[in-house]
C-alpha positions, 0 to 999 in steps of 0.5 A: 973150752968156750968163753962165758958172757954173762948178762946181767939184767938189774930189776925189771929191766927189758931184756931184748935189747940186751940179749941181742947184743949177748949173743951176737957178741956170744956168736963172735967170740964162740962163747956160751951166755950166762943170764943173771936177774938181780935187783927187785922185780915181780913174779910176772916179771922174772917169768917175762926174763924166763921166757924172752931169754927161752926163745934167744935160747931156740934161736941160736941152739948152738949156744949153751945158756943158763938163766938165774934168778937172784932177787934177795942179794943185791944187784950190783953185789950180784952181778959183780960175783957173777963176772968172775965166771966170765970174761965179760959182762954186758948189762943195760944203761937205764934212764931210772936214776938209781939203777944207772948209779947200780950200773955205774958200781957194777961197772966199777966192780966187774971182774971181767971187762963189762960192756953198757949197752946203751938205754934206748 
C-alpha cells in the first residue's frame, strides 16, 4: 500500500510551490497526495486551489490525489486531523504573521512528520 502525503494549504495561500515539493517527494516515496485547504478564502479562490491542484494532477497520472476543502473548522485543527492519514505533511511558510503562527501550531500538532516549504 502506498504512503500518503498530505499537503496542507492554509487560507489563500499559492499553491505551485507547494505542490511542486508534494509531488516530487510523492514520486520518490511512491506515495499518493492528500490536498487539504482550510483556513479563510473565497469562492475564486478555492476554485484557484481546485484547478492548479487538476493540472499537477494530469502531470503526473500515475499519482492518486484527492482535494478537500474544509473553510468552517479551523486551519491548523484541520490539518492537524488530516496528518493522522499521512505520513507526512508539507504545508508553506508564509510572509503574513498570522499564518506563520498557524504554521508553527500545525507543525507543533502534526501526527505525522511535517515538512515547511520555505516562503518564497
Amino acid at each position: 500500500m502506498p504512503g500518503l502525503i498530505v499537503a496542507g494549504v492554509i487560507g489563500a495561500a499559492r499553491v505551485d510551490d507547494l505542490l511542486r515539493r508534494v509531488f516530487a517527494e510523492a514520486l520518490r516515496r511512491g506515495a499518493d497526495v492528500s490536498v487539504v485547504a482550510a483556513g479563510p478564502a473565497s469562492t475564486r479562490q478555492d476554485r484557484r486551489v481546485r484547478d492548479v491542484v487538476h493540472r499537477w494532477e494530469e502531470q503526473y497520472p500515475a499519482i492518486d490525489v484527492s482535494l478537500t476543502v474544509s473553510r468552517e473548522v479551523d486551519a491548523v485543527i484541520t490539518l492537524a486531523a488530516a496528518s493522522r492519514d499521512g505520513d507526512l505533511l508539507v504545508v508553506r511558510q508564509s510572509n503574513d504573521a498570522r499564518t506563520a503562527a498557524m504554521v508553527d501550531e500545525v507543525a507543533r500538532l502534526a501526527h505525522s512528520d511535517i515538512l515547511i516549504v520555505d516562503r518564497p
